[in-house]
Each structure stands twice: as structure tokens, then as C-alpha cells.
C-alpha positions as CSV (number, residue, x, y, z in Angstrom):
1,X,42.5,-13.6,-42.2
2,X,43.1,-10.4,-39.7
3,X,39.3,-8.9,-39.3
4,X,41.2,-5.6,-39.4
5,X,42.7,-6.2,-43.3
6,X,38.9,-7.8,-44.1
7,X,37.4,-4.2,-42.9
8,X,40.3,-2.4,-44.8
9,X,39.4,-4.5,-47.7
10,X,36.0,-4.2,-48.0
11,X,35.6,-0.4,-47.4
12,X,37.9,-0.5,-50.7
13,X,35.3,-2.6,-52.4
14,X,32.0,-0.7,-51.1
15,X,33.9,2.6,-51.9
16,X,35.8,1.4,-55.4
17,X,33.2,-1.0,-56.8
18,X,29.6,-0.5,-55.4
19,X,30.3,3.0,-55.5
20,X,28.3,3.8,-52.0
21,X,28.3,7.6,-51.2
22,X,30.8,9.1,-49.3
23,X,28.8,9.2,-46.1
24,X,27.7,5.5,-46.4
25,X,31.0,5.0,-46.4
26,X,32.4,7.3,-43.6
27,X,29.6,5.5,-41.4
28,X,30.4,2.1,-42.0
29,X,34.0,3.0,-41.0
30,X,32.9,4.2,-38.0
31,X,31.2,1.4,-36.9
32,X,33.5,-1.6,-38.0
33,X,36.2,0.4,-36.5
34,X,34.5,0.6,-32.9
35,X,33.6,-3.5,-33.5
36,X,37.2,-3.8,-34.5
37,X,38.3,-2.6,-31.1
38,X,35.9,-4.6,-29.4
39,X,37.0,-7.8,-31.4
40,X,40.7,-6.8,-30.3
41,X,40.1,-6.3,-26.7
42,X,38.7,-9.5,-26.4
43,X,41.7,-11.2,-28.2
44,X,39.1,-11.8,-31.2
45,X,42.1,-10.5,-34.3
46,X,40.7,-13.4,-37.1
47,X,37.4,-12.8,-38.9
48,X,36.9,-16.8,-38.2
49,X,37.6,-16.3,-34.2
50,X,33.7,-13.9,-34.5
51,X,30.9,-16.2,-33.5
52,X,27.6,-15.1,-33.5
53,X,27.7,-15.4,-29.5
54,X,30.1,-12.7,-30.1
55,X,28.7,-10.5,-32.4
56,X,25.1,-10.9,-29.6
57,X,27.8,-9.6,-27.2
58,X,29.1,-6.8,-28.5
59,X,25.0,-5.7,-29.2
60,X,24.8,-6.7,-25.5
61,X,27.0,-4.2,-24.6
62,X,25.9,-1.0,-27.5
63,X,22.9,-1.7,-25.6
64,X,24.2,-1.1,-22.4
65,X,25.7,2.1,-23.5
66,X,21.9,3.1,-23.5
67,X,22.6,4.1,-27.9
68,X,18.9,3.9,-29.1
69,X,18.2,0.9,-30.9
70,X,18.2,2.5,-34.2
71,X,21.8,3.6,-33.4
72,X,21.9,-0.5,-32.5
73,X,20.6,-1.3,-35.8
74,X,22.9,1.0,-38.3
75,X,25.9,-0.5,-36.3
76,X,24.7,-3.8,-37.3
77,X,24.2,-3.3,-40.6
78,X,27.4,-2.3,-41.0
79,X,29.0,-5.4,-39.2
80,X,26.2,-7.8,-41.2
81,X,27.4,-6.2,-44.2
82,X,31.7,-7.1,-43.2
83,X,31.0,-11.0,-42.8
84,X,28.7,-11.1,-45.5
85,X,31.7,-9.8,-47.8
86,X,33.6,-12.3,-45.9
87,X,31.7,-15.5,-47.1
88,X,31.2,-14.5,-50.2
89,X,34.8,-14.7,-50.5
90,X,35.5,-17.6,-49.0
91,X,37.4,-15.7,-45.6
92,X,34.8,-17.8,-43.7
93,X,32.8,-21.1,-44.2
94,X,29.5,-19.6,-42.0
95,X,28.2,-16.0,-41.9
96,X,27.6,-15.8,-38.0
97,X,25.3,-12.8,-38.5
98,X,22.7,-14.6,-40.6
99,X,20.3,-15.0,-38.2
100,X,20.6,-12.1,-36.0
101,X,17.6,-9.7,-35.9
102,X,17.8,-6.4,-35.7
103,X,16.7,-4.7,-32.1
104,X,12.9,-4.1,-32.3
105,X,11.8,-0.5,-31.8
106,X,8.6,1.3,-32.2
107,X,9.0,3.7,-35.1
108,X,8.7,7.4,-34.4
109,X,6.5,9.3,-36.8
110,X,8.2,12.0,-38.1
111,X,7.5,15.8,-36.8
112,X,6.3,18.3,-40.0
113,X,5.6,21.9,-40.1
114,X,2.5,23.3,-42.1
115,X,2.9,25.5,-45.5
116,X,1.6,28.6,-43.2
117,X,4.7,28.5,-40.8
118,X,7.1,28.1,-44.1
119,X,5.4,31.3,-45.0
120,X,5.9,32.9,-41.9
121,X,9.5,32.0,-42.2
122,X,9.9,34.2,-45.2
123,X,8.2,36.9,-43.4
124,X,10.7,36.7,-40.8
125,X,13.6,36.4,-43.2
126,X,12.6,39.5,-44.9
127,X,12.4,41.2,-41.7
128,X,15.8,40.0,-40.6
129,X,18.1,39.2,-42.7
130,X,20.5,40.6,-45.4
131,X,19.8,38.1,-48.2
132,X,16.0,36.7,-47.6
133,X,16.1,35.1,-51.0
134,X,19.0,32.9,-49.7
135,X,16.5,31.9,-46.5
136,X,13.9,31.5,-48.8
137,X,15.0,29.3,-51.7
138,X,17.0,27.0,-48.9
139,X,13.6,26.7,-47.9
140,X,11.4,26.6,-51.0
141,X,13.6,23.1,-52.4
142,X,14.4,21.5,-49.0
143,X,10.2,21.6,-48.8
144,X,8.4,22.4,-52.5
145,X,11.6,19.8,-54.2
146,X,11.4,17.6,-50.8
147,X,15.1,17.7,-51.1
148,X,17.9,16.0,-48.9
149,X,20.5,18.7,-48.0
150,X,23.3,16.6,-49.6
151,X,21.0,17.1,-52.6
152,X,20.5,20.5,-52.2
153,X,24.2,21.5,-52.0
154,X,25.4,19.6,-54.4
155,X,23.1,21.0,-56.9
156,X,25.0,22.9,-59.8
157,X,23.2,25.4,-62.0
158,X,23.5,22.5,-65.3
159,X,20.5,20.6,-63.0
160,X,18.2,22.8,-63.4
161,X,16.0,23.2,-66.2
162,X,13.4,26.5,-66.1
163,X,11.7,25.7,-69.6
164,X,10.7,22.4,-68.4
165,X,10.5,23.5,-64.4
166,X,12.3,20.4,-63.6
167,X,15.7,19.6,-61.3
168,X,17.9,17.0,-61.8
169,X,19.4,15.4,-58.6
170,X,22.2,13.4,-57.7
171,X,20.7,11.2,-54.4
172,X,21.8,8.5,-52.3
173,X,23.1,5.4,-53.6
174,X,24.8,8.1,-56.2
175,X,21.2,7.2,-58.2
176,X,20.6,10.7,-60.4
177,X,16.3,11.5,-60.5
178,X,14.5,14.4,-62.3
179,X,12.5,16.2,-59.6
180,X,9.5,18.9,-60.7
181,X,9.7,22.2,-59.4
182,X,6.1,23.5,-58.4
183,X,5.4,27.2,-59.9
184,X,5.6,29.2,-56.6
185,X,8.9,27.7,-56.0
186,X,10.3,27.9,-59.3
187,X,9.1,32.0,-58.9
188,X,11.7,32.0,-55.4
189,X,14.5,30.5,-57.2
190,X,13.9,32.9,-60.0
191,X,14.3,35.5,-58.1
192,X,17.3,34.4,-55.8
193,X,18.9,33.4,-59.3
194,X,17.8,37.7,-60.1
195,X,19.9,38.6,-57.4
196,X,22.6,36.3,-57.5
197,X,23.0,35.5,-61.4
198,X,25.1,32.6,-61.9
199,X,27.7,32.9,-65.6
200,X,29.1,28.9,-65.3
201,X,27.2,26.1,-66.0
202,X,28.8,24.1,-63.8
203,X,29.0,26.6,-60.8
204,X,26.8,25.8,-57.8
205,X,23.2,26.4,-57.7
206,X,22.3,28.2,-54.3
207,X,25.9,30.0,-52.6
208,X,26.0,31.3,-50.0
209,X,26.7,35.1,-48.6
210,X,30.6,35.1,-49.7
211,X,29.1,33.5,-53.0
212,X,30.5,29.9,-52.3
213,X,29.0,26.9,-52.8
214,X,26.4,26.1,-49.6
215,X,27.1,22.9,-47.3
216,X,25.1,20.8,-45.0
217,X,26.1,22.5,-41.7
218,X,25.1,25.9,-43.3
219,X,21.9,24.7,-44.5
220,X,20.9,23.3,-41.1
221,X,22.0,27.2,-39.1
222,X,19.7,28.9,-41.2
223,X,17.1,26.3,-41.0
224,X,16.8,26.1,-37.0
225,X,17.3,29.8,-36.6
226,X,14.3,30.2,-38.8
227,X,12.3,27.5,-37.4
228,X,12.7,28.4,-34.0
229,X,11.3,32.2,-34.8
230,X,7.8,30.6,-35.6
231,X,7.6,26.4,-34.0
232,X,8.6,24.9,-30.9
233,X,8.8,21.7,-32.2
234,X,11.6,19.5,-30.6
235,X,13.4,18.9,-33.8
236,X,14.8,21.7,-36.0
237,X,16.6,20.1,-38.4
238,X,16.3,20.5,-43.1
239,X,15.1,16.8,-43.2
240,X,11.9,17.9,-41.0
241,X,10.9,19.7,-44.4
242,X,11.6,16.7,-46.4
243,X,8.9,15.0,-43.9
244,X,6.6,18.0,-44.2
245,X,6.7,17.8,-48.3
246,X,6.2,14.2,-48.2
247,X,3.3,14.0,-45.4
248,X,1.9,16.8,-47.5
249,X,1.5,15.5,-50.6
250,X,0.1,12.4,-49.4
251,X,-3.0,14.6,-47.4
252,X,-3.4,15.7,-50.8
253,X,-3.9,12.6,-52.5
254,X,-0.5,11.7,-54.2
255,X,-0.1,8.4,-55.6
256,X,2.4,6.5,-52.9
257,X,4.9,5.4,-55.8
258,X,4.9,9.2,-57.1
259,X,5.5,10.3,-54.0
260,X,8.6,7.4,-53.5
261,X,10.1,8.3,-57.1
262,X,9.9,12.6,-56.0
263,X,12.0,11.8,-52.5
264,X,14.6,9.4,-54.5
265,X,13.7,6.0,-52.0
266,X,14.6,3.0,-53.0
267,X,12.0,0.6,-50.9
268,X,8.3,1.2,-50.9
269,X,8.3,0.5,-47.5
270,X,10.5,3.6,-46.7
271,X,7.9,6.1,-48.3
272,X,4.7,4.2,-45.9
273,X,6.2,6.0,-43.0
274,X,4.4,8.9,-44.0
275,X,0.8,7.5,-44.6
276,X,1.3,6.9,-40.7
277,X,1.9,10.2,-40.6
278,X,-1.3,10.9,-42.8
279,X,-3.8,8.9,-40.4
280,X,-2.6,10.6,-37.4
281,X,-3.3,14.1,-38.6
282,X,-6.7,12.6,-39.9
283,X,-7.4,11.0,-36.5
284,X,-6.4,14.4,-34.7
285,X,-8.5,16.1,-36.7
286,X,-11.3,13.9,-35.9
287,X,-10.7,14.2,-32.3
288,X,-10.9,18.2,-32.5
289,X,-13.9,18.9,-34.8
290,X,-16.2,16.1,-34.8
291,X,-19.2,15.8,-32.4
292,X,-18.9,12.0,-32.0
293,X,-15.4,11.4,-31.4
């Protein structure tokens, strides 16, 4: 069978029947796409012509391209996912990515921001800017609700529930959790809500100035232009809030599958990242304040 009407036919199925999220989706299209074009240009146009000398090619030369190897390793997700569709369906009679590894890496820990500099952002945004209360409930879910921005934007005002100070949040995966919301946030999105009362049930939760619904690009402007007024950390983006929340909770003595079930993760293994985190902080405190170190 043409690899091309394979791809065609399983973005259908991941998109029609598994029901992967739209950026899942848009990603793995991406990616088969560019191996498609390789596969062509090497006169490869049958799913059966792909060897897994082939497949260790094409890594060969994303590698060369100097991507990262965690760019290396989405890309072959995507492409382990194709010919896995394609011998469960009888297309071919040997998956030729089954035992290709992924690239090994060393895992970057994850920058955060302490609760101090979130406060000095709403200090700022009071200061400079015509709404604060957007600024500051953007900021009080992306870090007290450890949202994604997706999550956040999506949000419509028949998710939240004041009486029992709780969201309810469509994540990846298109998995719907119920998220707490602390008392100090629940207090900023009370009084954005004040300010910017909301009639519909199914209207969007946080809008923006022209009182439309917020999107990801949005979120991230105000959330570097605030950031950079009070950290010089390299990255600036919502999701370093996420990692603050997480890391956060964990100093504090959350429980490691709470913590997984508040940020929506499906592996266990996902959430440990951030007891990394933990141990470094403890360690760099160490270093600072005690005598012996």
C-alpha cells in the first residue's frame, strides 16, 4: 500500500476513533509528512519498501539537522505510531520500528519562579496595565490551578463551581478532571468575574480586553511581558507556572499521585520530574546555609 494513503488513513483513525486532541493530531501530521518526503525522495512510495535501516537513516539525518533529541524523539513517535497502525492491519508482515530506541538525552529540569515574584507580578500589573485583574487571574490558574494554557482557554464559565471552589477541566487526551481552586485564588477570579460579569453559562471563563474568548498566543504575551519585569530566567513561557505549581506543592509535602491527578498526567513517571526538581532546591539550599556543606 502507498505510505502516503497509510498516513492519510491513520490521521483519520487517530482523529475519528481515538479521538487524540487537535494538536496531537496537527503534530503527528507534521512529522509523517516530513518522513513522507523523505520516503519519496529516496524512491521509498510503499509502507513495505521502509526497513528499519531506513527509518535509522532518516534519524541519521534529523540528527544531522542538529534538532535536539527530544525534537528526534516526538518525530519518532509519530513514525512508530504509522507502522504500528500498519501491522495491526495487516499493510505489513513486520513493524520495522520495533526495536528502535529512542535518542538518549539527559533530561532538563524544569526552570520555576517563587510565589514572591507571582506577587510582584501583580504589583507590576496594577501599576501598568488597564485591566490587572485579567494579568492577574491568567496568572493565579496557570500557577494556584497548575493549568495548561489549552486548559485555561478553553475554560467556559459552566466549569467552574464557587460553592464547592472547584474547576472542571477538559486536558489532554480530551480526559475531563475536577481541579480545586485554593482560597486566594478563587478571591482573584472573584474579583475579575466582579469586573467582567459573565450572563451565559456557556460563555468563556477568562476574555480578553475586547471581551472574547482568550487563546494560547495571548496567554503567553502577557505572561513573558510580565515575567520579564521581575526574572531573568531564560524561559518565559505559561507552562514555567505549571512547573512552579507542581515543584511547589511537592516542597510542601504533597502526595506524588495527588499532585499527578491536580496536573491531569497520565504516567507516574511524568509527575517524578518534579521531585528532581525538589532535591535540587534542597541540595542548593544546603550548599548556601549550612556550615558543613
Amino acid at each position: 500500500m502507498i505510505i502516503k494513503n497509510v498516513i492519510q488513513n491513520y490521521l483519520a483513525e487517530i482523529n475519528g476513533v481515538r479521538r487524540y486532541s487537535n494538536n496531537t493530531i496537527k503534530a503527528y501530521q507534521i512529522d509523517l509528512e516530513e518522513f513522507l518526503k523523505y520516503c519519496e525522495d529516496f524512491g521509498k512510495p510503499k509502507i513495505s519498501d521502509i526497513s528499519e535501516r531506513f527509518i535509522k537513516s532518516y534519524l541519521m539525518n534529523l540528527n544531522e539537522k542538529t534538532l535536539d533529541k527530544k525534537t528526534i524523539a516526538r518525530k519518532l513517535a509519530a513514525i512508530r505510531s504509522l507502522f504500528k497502525y500498519g501491522f495491526q492491519n495487516d499493510l505489513i508482515e513486520s513493524n520495522p520500528t520495533a526495536f528502535i530506541s529512542n535518542p538518549k538525552s539527559s533530561r532538563k529540569l524544569p526552570e520555576i519562579v517563587s510565589t514572591n515574584l507571582i506577587l510582584q507580578v501583580y504589583e507590576k500589573a496594577d501599576r501598568y496595565d488597564e485591566k490587572p485583574e485579567l494579568v492577574k487571574v491568567i496568572f493565579e490558574l496557570l500557577y494556584g490551578c497548575a493549568l495548561r494554557v489549552s486548559e485555561l482557554c478553553d475554560l467556559k464559565y459552566s466549569d467552574l463551581d464557587i460553592d464547592k471552589s472547584q474547576l472542571r477541566v477538559f486536558g489532554k487526551g480530551s480526559k475531563t478532571r475536577i481541579v480545586p481552586i485554593g482560597e486566594k485564588s478563587l478571591l482573584i477570579l472573584q474579583e475579575y468575574l466582579n469586573l467582567n460579569p459573565i450572563s451565559d453559562y456557556n460563555d468563556a471563563l477568562i476574555r480578553n480586553k475586547n471581551n472574547v474568548k482568550i487563546y494560547p498566543k495571548f496567554v503567553y504575551r502577557i505572561v513573558n511581558k510580565y515575567l520579564s519585569k521581575v526574572t531573568d530566567i531564560k524561559k518565559k513561557s505559561p507552562h514555567i507556572l505549571r512547573h512552579s505549581a507542581a515543584t511547589h506543592m511537592l516542597d510542601n509535602g504533597a502526595d506524588l499521585r495527588a499532585v499527578k491527578d491536580i496536573l491531569g498526567h497520565e504516567n507516574l513517571s511524568t509527575t517524578q520530574i518534579y521531585t528532581h526538581v525538589s532535591i535540587e532546591r534542597l541540595k542548593s539550599t544546603y550548599k548556601k546555609s549550612h556550615p558543613k556543606s
